[in-house]
Backbone as a ProteinNet text record, in pm:
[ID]
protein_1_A
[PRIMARY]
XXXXXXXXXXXXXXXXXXXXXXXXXXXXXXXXXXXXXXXXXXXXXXXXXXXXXXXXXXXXXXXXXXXXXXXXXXXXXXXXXXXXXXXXXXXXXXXXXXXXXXXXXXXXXXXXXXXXXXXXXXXXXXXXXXXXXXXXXXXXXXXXXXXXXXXXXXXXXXXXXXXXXXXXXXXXXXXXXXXXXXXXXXXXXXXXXXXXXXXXXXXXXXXXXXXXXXXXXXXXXXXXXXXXXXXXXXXXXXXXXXXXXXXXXXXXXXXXXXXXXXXXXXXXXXXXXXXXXXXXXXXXXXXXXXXXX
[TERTIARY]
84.8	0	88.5	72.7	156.2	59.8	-51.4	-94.7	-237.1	-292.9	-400.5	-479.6	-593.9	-644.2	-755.5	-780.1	-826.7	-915.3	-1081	-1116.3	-1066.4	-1046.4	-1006.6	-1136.7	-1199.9	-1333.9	-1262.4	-1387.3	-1358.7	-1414	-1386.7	-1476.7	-1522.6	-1644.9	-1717.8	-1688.6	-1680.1	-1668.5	-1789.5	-1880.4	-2019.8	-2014.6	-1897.6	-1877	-1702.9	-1682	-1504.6	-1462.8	-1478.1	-1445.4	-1282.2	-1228.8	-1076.2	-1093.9	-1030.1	-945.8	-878.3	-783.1	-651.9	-536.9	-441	-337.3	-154.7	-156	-60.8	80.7	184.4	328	361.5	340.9	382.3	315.8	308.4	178.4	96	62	-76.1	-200.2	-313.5	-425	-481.2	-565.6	-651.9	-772.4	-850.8	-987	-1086	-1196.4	-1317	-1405.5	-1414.8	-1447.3	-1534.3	-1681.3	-1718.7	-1736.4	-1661.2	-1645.3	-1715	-1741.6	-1809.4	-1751.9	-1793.3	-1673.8	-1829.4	-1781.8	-1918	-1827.5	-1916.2	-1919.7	-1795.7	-1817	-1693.1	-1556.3	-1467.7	-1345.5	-1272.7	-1134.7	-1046.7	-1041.3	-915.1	-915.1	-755.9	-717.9	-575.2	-493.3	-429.6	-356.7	-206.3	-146.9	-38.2	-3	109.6	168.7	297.3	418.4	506.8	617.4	730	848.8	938.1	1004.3	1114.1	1255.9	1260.3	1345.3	1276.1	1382.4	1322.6	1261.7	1231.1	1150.7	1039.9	982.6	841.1	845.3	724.7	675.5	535.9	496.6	345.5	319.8	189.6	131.7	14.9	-51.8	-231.1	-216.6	-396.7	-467.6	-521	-461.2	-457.4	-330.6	-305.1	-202.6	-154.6	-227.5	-267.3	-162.8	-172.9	-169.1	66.3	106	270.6	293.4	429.8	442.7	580.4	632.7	767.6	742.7	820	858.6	720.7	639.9	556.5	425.9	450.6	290.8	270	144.5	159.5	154.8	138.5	139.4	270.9	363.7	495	593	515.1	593.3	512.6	380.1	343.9	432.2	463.4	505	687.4	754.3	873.7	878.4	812.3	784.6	835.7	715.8	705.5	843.4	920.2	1040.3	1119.7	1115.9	1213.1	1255.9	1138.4	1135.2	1113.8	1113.3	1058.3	1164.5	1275.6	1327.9	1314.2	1150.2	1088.6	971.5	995.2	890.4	1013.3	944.4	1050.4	998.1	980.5	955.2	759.4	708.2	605.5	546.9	483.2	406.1	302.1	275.2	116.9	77.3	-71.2	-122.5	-297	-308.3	-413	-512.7	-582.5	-742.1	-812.3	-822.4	-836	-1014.8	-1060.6	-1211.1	-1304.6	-1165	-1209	-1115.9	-1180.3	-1080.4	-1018.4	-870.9	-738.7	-787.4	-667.7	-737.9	-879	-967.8	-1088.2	-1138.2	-1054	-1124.9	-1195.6	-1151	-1216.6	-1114.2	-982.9	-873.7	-858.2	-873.3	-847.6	-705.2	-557.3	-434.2	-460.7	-504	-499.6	-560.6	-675.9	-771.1	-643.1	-584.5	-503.8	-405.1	-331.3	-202.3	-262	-357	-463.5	-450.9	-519	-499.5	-386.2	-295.4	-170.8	-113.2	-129.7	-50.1	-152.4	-278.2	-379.5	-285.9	-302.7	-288.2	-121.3	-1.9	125.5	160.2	49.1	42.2	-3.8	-94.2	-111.9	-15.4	39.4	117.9	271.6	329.7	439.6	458.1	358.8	311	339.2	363	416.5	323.7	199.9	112.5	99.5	82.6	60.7	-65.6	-78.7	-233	-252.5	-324.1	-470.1	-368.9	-330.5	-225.6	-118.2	-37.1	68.8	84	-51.7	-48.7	-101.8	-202.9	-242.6	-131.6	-29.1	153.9	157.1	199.2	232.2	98.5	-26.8	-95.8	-96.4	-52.3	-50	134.4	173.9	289.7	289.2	188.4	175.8	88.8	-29.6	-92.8	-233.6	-283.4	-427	-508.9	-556.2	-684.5	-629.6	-524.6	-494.1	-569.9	-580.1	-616.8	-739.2	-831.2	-991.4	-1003	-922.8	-986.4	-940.1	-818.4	-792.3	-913.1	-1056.6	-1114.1	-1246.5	-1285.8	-1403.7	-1530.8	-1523.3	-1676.4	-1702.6	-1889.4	-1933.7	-1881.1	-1931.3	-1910.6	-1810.2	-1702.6	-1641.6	-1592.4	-1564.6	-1551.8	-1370.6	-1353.7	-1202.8	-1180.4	-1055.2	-1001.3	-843.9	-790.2	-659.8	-634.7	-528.8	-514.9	-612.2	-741.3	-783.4	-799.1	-676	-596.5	-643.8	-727.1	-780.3	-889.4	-924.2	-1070.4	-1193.9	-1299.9	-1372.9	-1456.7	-1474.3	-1587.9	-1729.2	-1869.9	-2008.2	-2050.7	-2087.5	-2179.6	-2285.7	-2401.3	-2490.5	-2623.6	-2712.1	-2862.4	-2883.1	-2910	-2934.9	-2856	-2856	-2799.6	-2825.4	-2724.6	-2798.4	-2703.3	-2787	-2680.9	-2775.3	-2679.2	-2742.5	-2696.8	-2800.4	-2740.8	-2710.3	-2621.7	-2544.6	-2522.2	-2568.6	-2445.1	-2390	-2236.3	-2108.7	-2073.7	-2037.3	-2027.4	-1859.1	-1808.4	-1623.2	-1619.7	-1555.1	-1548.3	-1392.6	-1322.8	-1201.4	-1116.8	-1114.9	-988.9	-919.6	-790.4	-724.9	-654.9	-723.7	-735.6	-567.9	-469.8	-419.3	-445.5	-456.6	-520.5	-427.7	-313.5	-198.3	-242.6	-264.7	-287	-454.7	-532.4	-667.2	-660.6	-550.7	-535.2	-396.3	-331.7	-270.6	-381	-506.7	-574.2	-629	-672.3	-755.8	-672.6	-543.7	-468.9	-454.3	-460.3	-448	-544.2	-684.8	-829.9	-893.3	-804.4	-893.6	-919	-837.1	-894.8	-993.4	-1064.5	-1154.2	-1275.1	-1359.8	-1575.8	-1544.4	-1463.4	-1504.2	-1622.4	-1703.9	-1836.8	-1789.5	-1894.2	-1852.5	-1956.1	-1956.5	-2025	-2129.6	-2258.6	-2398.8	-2433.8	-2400.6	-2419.2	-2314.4	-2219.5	-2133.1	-2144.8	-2123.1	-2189.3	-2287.7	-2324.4	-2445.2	-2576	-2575.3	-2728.3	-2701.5	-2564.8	-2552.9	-2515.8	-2442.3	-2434.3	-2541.5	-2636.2	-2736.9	-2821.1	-2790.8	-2920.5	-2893.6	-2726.2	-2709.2	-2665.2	-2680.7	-2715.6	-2866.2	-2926.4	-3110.3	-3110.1	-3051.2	-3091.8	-3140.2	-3165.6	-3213.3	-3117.1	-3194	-3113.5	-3128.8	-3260.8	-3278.2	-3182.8	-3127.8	-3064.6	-3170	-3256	-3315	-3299.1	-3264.5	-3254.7	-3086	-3033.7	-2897.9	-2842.9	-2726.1	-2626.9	-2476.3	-2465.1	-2357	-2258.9	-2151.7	-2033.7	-1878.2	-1818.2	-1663.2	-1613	-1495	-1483.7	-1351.3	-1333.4	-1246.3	-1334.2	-1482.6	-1566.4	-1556	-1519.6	-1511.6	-1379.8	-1290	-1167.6	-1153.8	-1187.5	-1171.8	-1271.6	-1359	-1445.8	-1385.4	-1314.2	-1282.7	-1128.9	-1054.2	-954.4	-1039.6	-1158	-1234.6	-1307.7	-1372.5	-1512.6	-1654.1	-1571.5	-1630.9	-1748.5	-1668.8	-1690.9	-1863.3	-1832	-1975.3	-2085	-2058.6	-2118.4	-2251.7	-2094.1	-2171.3	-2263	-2200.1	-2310.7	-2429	-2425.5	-2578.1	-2646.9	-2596	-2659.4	-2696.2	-2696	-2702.8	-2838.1	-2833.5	-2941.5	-3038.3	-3054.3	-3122	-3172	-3167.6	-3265.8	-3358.7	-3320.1	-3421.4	-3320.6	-3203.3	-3147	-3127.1	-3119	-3124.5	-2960.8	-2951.2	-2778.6	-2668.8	-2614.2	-2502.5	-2407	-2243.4	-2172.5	-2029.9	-1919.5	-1819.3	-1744.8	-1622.8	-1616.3	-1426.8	-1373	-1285.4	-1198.3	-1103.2	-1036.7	-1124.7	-1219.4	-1304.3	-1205.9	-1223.2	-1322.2	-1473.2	-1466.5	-1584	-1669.2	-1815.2	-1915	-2027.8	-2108.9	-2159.5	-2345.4	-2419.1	-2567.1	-2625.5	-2688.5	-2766.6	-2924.7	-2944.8	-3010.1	-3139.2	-3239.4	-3315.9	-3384.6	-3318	-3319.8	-3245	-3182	-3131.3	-3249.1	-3338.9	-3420.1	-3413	-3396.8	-3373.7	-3266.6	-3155.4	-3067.3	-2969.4	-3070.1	-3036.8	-3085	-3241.6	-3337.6	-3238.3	-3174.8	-3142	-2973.6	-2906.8	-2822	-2807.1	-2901.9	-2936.4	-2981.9	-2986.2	-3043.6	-2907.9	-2830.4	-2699.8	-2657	-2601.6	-2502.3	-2562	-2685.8	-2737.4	-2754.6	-2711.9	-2705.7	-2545.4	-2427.5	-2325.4	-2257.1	-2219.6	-2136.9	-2023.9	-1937.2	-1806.1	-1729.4	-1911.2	-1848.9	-1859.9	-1788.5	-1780	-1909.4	-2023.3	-2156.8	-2164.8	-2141.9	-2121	-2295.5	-2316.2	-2441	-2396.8	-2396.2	-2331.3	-2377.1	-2303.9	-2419.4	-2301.1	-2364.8	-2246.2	-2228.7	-2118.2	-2081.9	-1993.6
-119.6	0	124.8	210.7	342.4	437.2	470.1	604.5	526.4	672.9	602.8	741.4	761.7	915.6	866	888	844.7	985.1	980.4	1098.1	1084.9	1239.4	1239.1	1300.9	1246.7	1349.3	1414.3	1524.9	1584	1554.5	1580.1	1557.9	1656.4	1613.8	1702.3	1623.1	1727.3	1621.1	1697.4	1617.6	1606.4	1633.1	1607.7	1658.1	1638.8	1710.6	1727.1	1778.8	1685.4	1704	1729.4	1806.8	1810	1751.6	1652.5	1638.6	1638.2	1641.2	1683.3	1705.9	1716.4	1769.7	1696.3	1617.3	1490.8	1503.6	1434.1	1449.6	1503.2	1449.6	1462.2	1614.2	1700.9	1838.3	1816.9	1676.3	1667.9	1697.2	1626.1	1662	1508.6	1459.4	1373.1	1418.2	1365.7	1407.9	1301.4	1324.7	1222.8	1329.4	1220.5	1288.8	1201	1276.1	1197	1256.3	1176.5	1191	1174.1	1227.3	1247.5	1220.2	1126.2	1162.9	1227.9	1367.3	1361.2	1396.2	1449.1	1479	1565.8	1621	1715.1	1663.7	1665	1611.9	1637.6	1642.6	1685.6	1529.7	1548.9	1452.9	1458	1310.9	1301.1	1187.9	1205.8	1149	1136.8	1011.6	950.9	909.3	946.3	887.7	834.4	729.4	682.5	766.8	783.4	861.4	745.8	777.1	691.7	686.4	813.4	867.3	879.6	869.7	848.3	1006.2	1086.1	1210.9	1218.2	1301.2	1308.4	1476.8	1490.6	1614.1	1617.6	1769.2	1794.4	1910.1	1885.1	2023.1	2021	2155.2	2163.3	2278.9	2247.5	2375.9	2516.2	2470.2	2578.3	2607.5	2779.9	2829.4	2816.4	2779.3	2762.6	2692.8	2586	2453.6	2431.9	2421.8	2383.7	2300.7	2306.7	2187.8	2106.3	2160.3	2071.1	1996.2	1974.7	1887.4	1909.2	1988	2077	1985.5	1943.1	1906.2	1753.8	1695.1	1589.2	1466.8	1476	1407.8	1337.7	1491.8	1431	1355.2	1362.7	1345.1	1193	1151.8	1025.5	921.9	970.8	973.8	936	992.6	999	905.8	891.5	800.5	629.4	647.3	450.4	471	565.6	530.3	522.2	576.3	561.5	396.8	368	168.3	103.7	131.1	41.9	55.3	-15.5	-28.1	-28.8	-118.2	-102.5	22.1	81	230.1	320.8	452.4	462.2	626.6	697.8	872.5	858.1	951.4	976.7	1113.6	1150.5	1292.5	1269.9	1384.5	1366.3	1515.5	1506.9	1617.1	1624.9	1727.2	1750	1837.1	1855.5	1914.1	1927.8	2072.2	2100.7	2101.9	2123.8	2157.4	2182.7	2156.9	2112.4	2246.5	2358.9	2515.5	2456.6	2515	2495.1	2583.5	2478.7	2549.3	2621.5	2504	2504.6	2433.8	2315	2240.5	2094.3	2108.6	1988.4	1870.7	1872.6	1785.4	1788.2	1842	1838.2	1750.2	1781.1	1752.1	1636.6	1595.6	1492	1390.3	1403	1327.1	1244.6	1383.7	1393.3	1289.6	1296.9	1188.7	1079.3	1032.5	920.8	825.6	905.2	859.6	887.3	946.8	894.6	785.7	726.2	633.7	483.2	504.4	376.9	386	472.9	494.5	475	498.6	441.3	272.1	266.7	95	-6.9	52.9	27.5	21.1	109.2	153.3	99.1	146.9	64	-72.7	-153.1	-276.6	-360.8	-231.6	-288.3	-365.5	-379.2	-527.8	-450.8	-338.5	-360.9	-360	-405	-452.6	-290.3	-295.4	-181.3	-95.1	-232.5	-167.8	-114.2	-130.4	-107.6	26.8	95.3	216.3	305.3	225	311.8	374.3	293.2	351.8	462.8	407	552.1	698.7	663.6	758.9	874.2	752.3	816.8	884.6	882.7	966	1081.6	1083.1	1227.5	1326.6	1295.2	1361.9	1302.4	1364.8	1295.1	1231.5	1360.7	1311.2	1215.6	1182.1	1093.4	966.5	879.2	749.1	715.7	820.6	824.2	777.7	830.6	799.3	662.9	577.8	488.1	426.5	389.6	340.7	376.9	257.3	263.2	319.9	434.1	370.4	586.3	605.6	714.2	794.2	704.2	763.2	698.5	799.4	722.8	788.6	721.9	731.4	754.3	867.1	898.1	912.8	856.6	858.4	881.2	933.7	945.5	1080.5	1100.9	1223.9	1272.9	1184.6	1154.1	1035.9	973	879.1	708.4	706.7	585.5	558.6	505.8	519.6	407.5	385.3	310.9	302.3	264.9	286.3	273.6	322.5	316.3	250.8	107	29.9	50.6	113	185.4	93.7	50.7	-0.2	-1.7	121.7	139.1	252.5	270.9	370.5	527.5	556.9	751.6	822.6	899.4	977.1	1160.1	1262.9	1403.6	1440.6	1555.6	1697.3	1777.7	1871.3	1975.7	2116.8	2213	2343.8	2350.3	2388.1	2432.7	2573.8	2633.4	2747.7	2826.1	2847	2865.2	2989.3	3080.9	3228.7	3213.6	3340.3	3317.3	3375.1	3291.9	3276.2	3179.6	3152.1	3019.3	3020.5	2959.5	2951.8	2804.7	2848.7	2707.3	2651.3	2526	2417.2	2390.5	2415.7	2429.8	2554.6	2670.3	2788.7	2796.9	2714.6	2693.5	2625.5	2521.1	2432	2526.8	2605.4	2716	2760.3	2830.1	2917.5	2827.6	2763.2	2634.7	2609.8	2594.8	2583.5	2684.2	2774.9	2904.7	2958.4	2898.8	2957.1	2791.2	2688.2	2603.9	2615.6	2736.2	2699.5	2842.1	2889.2	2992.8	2929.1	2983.9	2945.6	2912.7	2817.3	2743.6	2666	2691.1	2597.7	2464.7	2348.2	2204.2	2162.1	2039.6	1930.9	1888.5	1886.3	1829.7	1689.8	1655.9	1481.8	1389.6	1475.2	1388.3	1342.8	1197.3	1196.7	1075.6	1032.9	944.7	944.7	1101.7	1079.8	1043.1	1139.4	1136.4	1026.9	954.4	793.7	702.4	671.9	586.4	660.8	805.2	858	797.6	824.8	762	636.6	552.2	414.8	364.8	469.2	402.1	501.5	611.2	628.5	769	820.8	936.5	1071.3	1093.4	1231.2	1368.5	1331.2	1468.2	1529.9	1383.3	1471.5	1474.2	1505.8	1599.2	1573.8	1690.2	1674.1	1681.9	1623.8	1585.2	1683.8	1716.9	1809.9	1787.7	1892.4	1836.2	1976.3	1929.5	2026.1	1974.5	2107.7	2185.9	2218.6	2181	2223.3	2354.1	2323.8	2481.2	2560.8	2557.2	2706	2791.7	2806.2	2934.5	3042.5	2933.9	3000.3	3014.7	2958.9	3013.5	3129.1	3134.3	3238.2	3381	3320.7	3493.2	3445.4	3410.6	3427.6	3528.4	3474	3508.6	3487.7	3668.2	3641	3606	3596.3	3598.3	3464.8	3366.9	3262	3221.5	3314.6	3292.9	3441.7	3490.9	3567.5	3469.3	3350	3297.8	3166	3112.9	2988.4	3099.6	3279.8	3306.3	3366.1	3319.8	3366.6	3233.2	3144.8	3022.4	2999.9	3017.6	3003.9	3054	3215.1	3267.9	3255	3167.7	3088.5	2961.7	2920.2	2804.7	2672.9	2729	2612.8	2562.8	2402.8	2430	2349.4	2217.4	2161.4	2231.7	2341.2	2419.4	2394.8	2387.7	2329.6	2383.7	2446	2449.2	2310.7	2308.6	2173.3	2166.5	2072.4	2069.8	2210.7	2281.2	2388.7	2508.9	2483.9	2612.5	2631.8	2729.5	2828	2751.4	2659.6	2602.6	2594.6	2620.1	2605.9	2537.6	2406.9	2310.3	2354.7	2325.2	2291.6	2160.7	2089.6	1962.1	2031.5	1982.9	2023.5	1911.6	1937.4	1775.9	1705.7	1818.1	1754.2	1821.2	1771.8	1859.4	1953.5	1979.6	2046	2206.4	2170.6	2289.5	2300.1	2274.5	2258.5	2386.2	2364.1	2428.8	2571.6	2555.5	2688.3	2747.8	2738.1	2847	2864.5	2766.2	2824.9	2940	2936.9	3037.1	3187.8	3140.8	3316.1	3298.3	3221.1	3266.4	3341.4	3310.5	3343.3	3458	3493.6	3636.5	3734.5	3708.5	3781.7	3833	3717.2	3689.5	3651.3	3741.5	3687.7	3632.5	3682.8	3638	3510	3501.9	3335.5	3246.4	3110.2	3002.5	2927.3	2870.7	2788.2	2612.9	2584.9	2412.4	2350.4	2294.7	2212.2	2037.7	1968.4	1813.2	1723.4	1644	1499.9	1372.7	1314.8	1212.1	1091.6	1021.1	964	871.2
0	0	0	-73.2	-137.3	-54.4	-87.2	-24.8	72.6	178.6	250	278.2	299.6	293.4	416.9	499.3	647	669	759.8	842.3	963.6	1009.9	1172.2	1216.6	1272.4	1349.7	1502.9	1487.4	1592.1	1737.1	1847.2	1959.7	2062.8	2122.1	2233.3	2384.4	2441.2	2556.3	2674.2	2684.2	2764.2	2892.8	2931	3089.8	3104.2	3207.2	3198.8	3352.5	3415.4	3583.2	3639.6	3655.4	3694.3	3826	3892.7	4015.6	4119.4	4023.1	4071.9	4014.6	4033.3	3963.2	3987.1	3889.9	3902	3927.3	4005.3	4013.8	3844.2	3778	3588	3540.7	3654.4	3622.5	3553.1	3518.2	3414.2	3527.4	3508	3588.1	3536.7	3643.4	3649.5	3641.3	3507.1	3506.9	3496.6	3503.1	3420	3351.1	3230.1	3122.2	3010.5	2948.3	2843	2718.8	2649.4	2480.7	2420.7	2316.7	2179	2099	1991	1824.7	1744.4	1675.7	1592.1	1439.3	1359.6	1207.7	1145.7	1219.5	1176.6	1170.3	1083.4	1010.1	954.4	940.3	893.2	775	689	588.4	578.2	657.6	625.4	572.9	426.1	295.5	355.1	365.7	398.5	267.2	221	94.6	87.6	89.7	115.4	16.2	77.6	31.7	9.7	-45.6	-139.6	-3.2	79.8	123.8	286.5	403	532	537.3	488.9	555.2	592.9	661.5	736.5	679.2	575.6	524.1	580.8	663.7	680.9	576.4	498.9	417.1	503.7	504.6	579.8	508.1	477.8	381.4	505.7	665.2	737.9	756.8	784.1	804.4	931.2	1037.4	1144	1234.1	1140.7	1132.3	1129.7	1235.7	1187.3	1092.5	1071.5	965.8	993.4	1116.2	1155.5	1285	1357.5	1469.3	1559.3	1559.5	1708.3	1638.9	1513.9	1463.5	1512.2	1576	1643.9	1547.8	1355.5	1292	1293.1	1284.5	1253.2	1361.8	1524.1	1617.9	1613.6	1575.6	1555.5	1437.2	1351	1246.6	1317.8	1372.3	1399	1544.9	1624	1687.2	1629.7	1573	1480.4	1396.6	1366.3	1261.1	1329.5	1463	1513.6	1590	1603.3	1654.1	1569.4	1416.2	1368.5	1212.4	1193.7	1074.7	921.4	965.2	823.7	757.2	897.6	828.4	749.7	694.3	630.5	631.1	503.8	481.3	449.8	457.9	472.2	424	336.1	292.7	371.2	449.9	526.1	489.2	411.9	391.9	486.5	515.4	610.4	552.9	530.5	501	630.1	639.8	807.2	757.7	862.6	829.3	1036.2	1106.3	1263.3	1275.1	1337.9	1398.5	1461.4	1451.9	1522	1653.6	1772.2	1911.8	1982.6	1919.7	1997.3	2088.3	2157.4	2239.5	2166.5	2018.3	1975	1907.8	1938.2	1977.5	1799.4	1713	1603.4	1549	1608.7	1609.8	1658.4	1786.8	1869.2	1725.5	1699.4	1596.6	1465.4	1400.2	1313	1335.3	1472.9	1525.4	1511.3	1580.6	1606.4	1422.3	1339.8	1255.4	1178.4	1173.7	1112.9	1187.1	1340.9	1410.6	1285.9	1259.3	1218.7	1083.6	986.3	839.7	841.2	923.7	947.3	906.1	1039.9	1059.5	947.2	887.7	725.6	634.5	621.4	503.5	483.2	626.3	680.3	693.6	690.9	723.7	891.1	912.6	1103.2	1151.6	1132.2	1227	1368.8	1431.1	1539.5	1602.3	1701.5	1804.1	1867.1	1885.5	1937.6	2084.6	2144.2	2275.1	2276.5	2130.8	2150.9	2059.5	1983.8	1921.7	2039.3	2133.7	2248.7	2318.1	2341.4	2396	2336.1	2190.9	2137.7	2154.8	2152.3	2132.4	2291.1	2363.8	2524.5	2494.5	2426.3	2454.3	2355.6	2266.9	2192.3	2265.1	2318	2380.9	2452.8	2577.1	2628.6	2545.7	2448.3	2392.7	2301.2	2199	2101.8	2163.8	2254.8	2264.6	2217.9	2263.3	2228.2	2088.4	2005.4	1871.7	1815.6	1905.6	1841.6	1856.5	1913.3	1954.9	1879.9	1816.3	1697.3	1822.5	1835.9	1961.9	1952	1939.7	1964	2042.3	2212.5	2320	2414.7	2505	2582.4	2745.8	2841.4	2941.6	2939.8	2979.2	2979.2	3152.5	3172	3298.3	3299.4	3395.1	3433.9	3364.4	3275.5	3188.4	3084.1	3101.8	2976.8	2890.2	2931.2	2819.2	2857	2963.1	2970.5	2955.7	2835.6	2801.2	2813.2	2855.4	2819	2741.1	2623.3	2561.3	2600.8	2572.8	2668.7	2564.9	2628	2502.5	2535.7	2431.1	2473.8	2386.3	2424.5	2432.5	2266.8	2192.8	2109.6	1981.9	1904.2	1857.6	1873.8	1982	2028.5	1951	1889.4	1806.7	1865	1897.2	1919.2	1824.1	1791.6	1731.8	1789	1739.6	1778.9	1725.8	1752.6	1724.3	1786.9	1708.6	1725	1720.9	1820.8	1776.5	1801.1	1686.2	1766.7	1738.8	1814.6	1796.8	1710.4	1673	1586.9	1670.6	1805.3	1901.1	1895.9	1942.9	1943.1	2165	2234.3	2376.9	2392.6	2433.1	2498.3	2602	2563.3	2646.5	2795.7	2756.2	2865.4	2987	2877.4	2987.3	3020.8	2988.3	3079	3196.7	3208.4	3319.4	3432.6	3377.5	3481.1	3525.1	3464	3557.7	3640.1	3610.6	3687.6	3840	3775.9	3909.5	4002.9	3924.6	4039.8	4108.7	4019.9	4123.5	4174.4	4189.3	4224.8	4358.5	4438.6	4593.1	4587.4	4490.7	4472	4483.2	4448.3	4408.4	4303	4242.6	4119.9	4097.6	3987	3999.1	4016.1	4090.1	4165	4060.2	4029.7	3973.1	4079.4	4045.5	4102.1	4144.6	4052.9	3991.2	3964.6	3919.2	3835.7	3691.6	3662.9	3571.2	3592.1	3694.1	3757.6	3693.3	3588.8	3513.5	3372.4	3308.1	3209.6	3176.1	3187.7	3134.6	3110.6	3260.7	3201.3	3102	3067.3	3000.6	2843.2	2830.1	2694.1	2680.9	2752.2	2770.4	2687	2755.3	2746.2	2589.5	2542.8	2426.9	2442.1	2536.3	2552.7	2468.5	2390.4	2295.9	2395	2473.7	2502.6	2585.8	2664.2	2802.2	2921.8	2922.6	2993.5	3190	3209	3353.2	3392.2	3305.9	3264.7	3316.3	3396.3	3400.3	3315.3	3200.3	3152.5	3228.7	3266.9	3349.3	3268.6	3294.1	3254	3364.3	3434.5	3487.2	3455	3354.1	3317.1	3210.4	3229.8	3153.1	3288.8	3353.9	3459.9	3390.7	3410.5	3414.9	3249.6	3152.7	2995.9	2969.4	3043.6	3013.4	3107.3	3162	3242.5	3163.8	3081.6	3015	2855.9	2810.1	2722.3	2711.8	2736.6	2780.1	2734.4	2523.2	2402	2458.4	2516	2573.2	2608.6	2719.4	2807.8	2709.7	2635.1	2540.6	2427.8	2382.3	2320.9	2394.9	2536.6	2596.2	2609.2	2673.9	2657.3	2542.5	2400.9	2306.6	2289	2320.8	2283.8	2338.8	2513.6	2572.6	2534.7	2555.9	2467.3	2346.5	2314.7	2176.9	2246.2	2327	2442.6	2453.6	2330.5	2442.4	2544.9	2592.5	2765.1	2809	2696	2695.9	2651.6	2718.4	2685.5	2731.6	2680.2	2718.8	2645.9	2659.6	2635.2	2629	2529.5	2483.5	2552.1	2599.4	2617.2	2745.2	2668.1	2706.7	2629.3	2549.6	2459.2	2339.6	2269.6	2328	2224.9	2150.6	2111.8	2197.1	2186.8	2278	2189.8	2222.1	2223.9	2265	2159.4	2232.1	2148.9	2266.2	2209.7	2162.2	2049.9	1951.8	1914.8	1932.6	1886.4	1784.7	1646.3	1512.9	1433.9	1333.5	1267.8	1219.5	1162.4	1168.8	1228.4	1384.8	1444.9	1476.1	1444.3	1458.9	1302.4	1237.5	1111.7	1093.8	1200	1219.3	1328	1384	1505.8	1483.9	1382.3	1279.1	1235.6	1189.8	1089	1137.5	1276.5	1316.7	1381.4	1456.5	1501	1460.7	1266.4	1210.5	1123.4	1163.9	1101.8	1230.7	1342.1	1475.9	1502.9	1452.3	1523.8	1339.3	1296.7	1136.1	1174.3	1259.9	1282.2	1316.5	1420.4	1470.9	1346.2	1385.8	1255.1	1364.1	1275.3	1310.9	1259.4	1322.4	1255	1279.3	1192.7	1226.2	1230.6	1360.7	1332.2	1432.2	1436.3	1489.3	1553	1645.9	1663.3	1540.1	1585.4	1489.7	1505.4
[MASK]
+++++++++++++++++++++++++++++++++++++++++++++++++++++++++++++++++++++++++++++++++++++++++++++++++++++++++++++++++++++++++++++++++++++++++++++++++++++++++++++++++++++++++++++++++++++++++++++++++++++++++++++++++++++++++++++++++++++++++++++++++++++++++++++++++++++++++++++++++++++++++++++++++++++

């Protein structure tokens, strides 16, 4: 196999509880994942010659050592004799630094589309290694599954085998900030002995709800525990969870580190109707209409 062209979807994460805060300065969280619609499109093509080339149709987007394709990418060549050079081109379509692990997605599948191409044979555990040494979210996606139960950094996942097929809708709504995910978890650290909002429930409702199939949610508390502190980093933030509300949404939710902000939607239908007055209220923001997946 010469070339391989793979989607990376993006993800929501439904609730995002911080902890604590680990010897390794990472943080221990629990956390539930989303994979939905939205996707980048990434083409692995074999080089004649050991190099690792990144192109992306975002500017955004690096193209040397910092990009997590190429550190996935340089990883496996480096253990593995028979991998060799690699063109990886990216078709962004997921906003850079929004909270929706776009890069993470991207590594994820260059570690699958590698393993292909290279012909290395490896098992599910031993790309999970590598995916836990590029970054948290990378593991999630090695894992064919909607929804998932993240633990430790993130990086330990369970998948939720769920009753029936639940799939939500969603607007997306990303303002044209780029928030680091690094410096949401400094503030976090510095106001966690503040009135940070606490979690209600946990996630004690939200799981069995999408277990049994329930789209609506309802009753559901979905919680962030760094929308306090990204929204007083930017305040565009909590601007847009109450323009959001203010249409009757009631599942609002910042996604990750933000600054993407998230509403469950209960058809595409309306999902498309309140689109549409967003992005004739609010031109600037980028409006996604999408769905799990």
């Amino acid at each position: 196999m010469e070339n391989l062209t793979l989607p990376c979807f993006a993800k929501l994460n439904l609730y995002l509880q911080i902890l604590n805060k680990r010897p390794d300065n990472y943080h221990n969280i629990k956390t539930v994942f989303e994979r939905i619609g939205l996707c980048d499109t990434l083409t692995l093509k074999k080089r004649r010659d050991k190099s690792i080339k990144i192109s992306c149709s975002d500017p955004l987007v690096p193209r040397g050592e910092s990009n997590l394709c190429y550190r996935a990418a340089e990883l496996l060549r480096r253990d593995f004799g028979k991998a060799g050079g690699v063109d990886i081109r990216i078709t962004k379509r997921i906003p850079v630094g929004a909270g929706l692990a776009g890069g993470s997605s991207n590594a994820a599948s260059t570690l699958i589309g590698l393993n292909k191409i290279w012909g290395l044979r490896l098992k599910k555990e031993q790309l999970l290694r590598y995916a836990r040494k590029i970054g948290a979210d990378v593991a999630f996606f090695l894992f064919d599954t909607p929804f998932a139960l993240g633990q430790g950094r993130g990086d330990e996942i369970k998948p939720l085998r769920l009753q029936g097929v639940t799939s939500l809708w969603h607007i997306l709504v990303v303002p044209r900030i780029v928030l680091s995910t690094a410096k949401a978890y400094e503030e976090w650290d510095r106001h966690k002995n503040f009135k940070l909002t606490k979690p209600r429930c946990g996630v004690k409702l939200l799981i069995p709800a999408l277990r049994k199939g329930d789209t609506s949610l309802a009753g559901v508390e979905l919680f962030n525990s760094l929308a306090d502190v990204s929204e007083g980093l930017h305040p565009e933030i909590r601007r847009i969870r109450e323009t959001l509300s203010g249409f009757g949404l009631k599942a609002v939710l910042m996604s990750g580190s933000g600054p993407a902000v998230m509403a469950i939607v209960p058809s595409r239908k309306e999902a498309l109707a309140a689109s549409r007055m967003i992005k004739k209220k609010e031109r600037h923001w980028r409006v996604f209409v999408t769905r799990t997946v």
